[in-house]
Backbone as a chain_set.jsonl record, in Angstrom:
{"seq": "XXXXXXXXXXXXXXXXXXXXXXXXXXXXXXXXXXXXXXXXXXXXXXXXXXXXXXXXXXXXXXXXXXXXXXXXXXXXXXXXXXXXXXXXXXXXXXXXXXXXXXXXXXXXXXXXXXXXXXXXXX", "coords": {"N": [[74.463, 50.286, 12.302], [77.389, 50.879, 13.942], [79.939, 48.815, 15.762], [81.701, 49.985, 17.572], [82.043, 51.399, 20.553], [80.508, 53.423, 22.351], [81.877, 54.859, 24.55], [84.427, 54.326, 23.91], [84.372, 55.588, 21.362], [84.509, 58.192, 22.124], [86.791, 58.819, 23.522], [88.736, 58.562, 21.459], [90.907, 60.559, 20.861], [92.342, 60.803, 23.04], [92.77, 57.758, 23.437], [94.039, 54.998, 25.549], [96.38, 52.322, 25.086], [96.147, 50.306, 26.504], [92.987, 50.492, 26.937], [92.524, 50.276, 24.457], [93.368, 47.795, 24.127], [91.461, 46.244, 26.028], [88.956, 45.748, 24.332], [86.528, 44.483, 22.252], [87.102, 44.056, 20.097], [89.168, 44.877, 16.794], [91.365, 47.532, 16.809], [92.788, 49.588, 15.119], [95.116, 52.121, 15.076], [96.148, 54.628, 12.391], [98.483, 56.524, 11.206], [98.348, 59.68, 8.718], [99.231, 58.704, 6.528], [99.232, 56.023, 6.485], [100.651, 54.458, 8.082], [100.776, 52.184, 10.977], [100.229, 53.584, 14.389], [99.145, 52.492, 16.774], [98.262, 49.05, 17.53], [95.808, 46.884, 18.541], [95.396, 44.5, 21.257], [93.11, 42.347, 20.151], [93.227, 42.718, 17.245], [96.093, 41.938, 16.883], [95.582, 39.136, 17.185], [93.442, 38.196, 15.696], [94.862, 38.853, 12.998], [97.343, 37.243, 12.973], [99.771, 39.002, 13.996], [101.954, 40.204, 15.924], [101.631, 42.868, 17.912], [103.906, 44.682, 18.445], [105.416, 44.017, 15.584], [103.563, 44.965, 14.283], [103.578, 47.684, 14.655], [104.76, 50.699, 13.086], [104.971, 50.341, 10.901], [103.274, 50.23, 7.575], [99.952, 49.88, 7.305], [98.362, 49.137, 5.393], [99.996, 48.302, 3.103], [101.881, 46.712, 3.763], [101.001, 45.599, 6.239], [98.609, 44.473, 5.704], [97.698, 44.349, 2.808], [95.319, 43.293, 1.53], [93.77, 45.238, 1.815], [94.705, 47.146, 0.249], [93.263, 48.809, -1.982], [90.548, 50.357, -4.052], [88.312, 49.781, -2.549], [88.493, 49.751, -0.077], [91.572, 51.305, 1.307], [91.324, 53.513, -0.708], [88.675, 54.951, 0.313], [89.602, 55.41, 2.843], [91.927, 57.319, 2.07], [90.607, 59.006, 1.094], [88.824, 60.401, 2.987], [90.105, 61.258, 4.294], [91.998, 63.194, 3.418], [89.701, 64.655, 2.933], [89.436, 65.164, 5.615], [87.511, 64.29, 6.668], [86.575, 61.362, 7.314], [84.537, 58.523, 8.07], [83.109, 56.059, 8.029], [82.158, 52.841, 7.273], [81.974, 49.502, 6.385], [81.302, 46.33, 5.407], [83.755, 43.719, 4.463], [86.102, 41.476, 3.524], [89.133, 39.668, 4.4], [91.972, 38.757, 2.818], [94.477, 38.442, 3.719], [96.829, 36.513, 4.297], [95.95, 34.666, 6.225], [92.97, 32.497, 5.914], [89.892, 33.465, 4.131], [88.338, 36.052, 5.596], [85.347, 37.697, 7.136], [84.788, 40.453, 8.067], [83.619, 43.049, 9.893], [83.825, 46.487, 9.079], [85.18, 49.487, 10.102], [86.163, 52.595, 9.768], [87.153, 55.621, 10.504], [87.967, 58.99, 11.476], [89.519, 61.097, 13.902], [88.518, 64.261, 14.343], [89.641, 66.058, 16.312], [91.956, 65.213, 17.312], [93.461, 64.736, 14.757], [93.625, 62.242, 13.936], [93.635, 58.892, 12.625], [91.594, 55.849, 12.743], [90.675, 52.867, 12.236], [88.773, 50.091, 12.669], [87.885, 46.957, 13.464], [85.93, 43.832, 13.529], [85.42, 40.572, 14.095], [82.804, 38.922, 11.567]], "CA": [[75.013, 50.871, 13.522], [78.115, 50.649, 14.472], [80.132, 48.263, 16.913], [82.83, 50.327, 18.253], [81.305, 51.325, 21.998], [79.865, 55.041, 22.466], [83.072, 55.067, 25.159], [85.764, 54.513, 22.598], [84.569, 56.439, 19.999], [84.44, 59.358, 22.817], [88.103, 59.32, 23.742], [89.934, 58.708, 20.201], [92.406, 62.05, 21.042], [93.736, 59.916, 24.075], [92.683, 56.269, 23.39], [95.609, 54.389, 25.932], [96.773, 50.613, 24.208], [94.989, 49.433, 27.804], [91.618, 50.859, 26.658], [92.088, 49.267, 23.178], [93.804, 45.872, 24.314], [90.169, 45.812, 26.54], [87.866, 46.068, 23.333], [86.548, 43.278, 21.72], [86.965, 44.102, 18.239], [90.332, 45.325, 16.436], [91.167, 49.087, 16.778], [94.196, 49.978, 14.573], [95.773, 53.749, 14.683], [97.147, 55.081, 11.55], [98.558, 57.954, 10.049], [97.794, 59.891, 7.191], [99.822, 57.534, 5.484], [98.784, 54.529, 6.928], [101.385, 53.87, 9.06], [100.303, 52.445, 12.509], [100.732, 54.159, 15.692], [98.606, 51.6, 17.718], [97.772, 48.006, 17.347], [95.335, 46.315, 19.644], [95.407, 43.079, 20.853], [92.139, 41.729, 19.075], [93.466, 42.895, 15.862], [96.795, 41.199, 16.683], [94.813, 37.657, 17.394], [92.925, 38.081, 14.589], [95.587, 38.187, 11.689], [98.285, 36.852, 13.268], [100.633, 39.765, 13.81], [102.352, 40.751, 17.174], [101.581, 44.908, 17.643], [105.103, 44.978, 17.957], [105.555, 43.332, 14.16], [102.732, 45.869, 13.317], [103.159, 49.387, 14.667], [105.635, 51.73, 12.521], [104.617, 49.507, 9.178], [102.146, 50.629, 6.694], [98.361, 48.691, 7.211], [97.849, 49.064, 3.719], [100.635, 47.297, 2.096], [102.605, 45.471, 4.514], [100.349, 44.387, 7.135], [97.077, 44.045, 5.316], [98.073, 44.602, 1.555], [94.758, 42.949, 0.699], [93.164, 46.375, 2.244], [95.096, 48.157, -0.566], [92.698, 48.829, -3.259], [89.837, 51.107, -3.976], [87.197, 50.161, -1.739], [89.415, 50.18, 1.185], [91.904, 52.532, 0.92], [90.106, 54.83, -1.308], [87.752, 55.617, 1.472], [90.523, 55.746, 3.363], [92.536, 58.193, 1.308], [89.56, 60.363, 0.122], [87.909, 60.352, 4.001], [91.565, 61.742, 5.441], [92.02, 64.259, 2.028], [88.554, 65.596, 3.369], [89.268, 65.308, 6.424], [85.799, 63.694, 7.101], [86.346, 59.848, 7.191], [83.246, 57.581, 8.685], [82.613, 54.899, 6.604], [81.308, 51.69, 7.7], [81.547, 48.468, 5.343], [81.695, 44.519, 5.475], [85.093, 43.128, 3.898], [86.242, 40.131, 3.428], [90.598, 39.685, 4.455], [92.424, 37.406, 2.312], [95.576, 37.745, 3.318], [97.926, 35.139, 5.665], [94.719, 33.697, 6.931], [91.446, 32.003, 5.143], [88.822, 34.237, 3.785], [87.71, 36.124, 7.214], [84.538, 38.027, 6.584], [84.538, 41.405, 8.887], [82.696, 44.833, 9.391], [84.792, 47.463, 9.348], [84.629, 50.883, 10.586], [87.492, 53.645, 9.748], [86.751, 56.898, 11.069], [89.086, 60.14, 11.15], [89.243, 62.22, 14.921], [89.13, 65.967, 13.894], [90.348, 66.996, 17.221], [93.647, 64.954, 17.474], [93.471, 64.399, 13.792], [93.933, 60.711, 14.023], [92.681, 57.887, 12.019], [91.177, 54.833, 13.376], [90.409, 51.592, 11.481], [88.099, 48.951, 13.796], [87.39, 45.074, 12.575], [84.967, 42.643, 14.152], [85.021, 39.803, 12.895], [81.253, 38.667, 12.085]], "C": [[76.382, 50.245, 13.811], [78.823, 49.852, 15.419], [80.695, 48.658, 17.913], [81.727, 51.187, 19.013], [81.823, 52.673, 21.82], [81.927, 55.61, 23.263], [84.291, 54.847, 24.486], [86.064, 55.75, 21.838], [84.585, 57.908, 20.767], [85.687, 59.676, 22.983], [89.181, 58.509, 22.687], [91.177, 59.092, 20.652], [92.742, 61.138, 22.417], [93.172, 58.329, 24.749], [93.949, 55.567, 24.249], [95.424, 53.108, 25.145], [95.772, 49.725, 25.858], [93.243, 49.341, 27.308], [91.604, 49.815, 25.322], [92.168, 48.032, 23.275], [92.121, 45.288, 25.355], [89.323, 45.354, 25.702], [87.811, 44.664, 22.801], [86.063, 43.336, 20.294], [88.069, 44.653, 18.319], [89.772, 46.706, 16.308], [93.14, 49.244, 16.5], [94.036, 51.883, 14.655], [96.579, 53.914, 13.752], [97.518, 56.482, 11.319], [98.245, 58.721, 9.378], [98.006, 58.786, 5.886], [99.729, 56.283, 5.195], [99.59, 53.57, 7.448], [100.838, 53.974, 10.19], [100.982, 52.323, 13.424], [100.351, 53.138, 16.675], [97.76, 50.473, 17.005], [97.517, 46.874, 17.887], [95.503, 44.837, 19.796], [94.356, 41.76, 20.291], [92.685, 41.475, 17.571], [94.554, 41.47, 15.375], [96.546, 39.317, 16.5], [94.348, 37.274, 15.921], [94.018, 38.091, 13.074], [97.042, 38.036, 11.894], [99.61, 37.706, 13.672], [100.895, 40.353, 14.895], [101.879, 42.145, 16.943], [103.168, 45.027, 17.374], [106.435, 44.985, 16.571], [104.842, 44.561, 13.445], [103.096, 47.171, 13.128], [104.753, 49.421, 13.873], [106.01, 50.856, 11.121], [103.458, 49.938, 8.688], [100.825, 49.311, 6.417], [97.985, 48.258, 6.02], [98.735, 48.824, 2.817], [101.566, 46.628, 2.683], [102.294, 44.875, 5.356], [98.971, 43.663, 6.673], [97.132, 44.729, 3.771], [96.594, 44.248, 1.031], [93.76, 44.135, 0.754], [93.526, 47.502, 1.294], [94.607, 48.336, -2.073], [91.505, 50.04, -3.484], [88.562, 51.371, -3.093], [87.435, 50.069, -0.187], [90.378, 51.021, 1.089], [91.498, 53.595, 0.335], [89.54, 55.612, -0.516], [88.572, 56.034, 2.44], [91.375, 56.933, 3.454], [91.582, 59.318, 0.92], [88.806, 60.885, 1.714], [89.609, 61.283, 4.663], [92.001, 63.21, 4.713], [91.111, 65.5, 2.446], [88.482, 66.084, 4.031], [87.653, 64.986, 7.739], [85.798, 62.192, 6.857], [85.324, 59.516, 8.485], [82.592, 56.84, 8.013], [82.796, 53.529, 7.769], [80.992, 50.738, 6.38], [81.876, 47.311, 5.449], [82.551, 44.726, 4.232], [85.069, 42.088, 4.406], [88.131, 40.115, 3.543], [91.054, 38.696, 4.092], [94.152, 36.847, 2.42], [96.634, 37.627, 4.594], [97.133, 34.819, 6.868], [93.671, 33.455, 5.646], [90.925, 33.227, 5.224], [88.291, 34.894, 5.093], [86.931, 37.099, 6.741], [84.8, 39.089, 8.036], [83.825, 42.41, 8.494], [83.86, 45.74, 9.647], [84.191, 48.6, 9.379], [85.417, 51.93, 10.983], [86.477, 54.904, 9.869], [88.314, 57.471, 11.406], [88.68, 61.288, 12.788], [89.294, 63.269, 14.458], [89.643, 65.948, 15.081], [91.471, 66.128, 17.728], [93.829, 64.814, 15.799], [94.206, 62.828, 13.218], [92.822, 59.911, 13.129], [92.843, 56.46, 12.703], [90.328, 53.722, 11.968], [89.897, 50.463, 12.452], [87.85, 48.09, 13.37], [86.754, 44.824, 14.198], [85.061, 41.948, 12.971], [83.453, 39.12, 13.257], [81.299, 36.898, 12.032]], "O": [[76.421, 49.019, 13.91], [78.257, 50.146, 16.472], [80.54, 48.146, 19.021], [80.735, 51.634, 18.439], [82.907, 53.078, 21.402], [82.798, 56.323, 22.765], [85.226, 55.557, 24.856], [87.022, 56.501, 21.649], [84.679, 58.868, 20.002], [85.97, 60.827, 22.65], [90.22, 57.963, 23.057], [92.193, 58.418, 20.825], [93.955, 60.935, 22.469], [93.141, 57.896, 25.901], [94.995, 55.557, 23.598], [94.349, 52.878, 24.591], [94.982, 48.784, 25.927], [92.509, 48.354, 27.341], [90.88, 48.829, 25.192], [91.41, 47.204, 22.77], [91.76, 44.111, 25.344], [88.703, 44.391, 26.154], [88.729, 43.845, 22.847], [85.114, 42.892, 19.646], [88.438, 45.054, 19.423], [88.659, 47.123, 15.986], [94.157, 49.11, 17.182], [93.092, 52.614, 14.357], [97.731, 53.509, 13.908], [96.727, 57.423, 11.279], [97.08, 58.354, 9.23], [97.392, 58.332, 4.92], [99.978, 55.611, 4.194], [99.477, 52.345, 7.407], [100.426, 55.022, 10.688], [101.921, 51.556, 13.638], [101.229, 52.846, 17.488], [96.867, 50.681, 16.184], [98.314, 45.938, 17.945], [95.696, 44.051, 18.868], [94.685, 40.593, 20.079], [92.624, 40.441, 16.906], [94.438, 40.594, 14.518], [97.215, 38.518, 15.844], [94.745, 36.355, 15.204], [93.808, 37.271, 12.18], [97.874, 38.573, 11.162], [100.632, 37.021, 13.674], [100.076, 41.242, 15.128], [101.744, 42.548, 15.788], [103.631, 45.397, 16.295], [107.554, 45.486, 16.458], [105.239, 45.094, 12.408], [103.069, 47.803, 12.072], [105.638, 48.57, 13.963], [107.081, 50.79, 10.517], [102.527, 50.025, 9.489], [100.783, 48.314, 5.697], [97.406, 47.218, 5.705], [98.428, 49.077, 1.652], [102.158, 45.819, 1.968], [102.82, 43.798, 5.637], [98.437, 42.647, 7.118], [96.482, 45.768, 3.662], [96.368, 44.856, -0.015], [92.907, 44.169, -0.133], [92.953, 48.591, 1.337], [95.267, 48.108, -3.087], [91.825, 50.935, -2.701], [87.951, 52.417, -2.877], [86.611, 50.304, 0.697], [89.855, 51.976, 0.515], [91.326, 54.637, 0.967], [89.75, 56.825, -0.502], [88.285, 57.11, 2.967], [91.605, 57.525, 4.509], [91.935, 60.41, 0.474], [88.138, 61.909, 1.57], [89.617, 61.86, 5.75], [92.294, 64.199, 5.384], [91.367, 66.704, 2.419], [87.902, 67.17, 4.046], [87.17, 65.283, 8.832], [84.904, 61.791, 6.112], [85.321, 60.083, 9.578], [81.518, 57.067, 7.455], [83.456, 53.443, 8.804], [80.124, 50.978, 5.541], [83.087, 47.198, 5.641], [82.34, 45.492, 3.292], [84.408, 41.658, 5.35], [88.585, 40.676, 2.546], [90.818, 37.647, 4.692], [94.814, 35.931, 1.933], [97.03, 38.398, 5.469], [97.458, 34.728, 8.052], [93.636, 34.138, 4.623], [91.254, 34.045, 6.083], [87.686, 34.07, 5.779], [87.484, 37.695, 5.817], [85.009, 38.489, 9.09], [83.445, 42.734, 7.369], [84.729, 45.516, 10.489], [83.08, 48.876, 8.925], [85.514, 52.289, 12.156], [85.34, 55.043, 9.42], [89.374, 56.86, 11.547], [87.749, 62.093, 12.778], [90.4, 63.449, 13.947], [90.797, 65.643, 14.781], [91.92, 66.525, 18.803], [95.058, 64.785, 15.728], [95.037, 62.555, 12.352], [91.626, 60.152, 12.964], [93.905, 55.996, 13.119], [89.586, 54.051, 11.043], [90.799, 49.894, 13.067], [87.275, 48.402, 12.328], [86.934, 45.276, 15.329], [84.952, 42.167, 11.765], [82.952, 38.856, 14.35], [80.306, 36.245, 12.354]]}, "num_chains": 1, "name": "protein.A"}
């Protein structure tokens, strides 16, 4: 089951940075491309990276490069392709911090057509 709260995952299509900077787990907004639009302040805590450092940079090779491989991206890329991303999987982030063991939980809004990327760390 999931961590990200019934009330989140309800208003995706107009998530404000207030609502996310509340949450107590990371809630990144990307692109298709994987450039992000929004980057909460959990996330930012967690791997060191102002939002303002983050947003309008690519998650998947300049803020979190170690996210750029097949069993992250992939799902990523093949869940956005489909247009049906909801995937749910423990990772491990190795990079410009120690080993940090999280759950993750990327999901794709159909009705703003937004993608969302969530960490906890466990």
């Amino acid at each position: 089951m999931s961590f990200v709260t019934a009330e989140i995952d309800s208003s995706l299509a107009n998530l404000s940075r207030e609502s996310a900077d509340a949450a107590d787990f990371g809630i990144v907004k990307v692109d298709d491309e994987g450039k992000i639009e929004l980057y909460n302040h959990y996330e930012a805590e967690l791997a060191g990276v102002t939002p303002a450092a983050a947003e309008g940079r690519n998650f998947f090779t300049e803020i979190a490069p170690c996210t750029n491989n097949k069993l992250f991206y992939g799902r990523f890329k093949s869940g956005v392709e489909a247009d049906d991303l909801d995937a749910e999987f423990n990772y491990t982030f190795t990079y410009k911090l120690r080993p940090t063991n999280v759950a993750i939980h990327m999901k794709r809004d159909k009705e703003s057509k937004s993608n969302w990327v969530f960490v906890k760390k466990k």
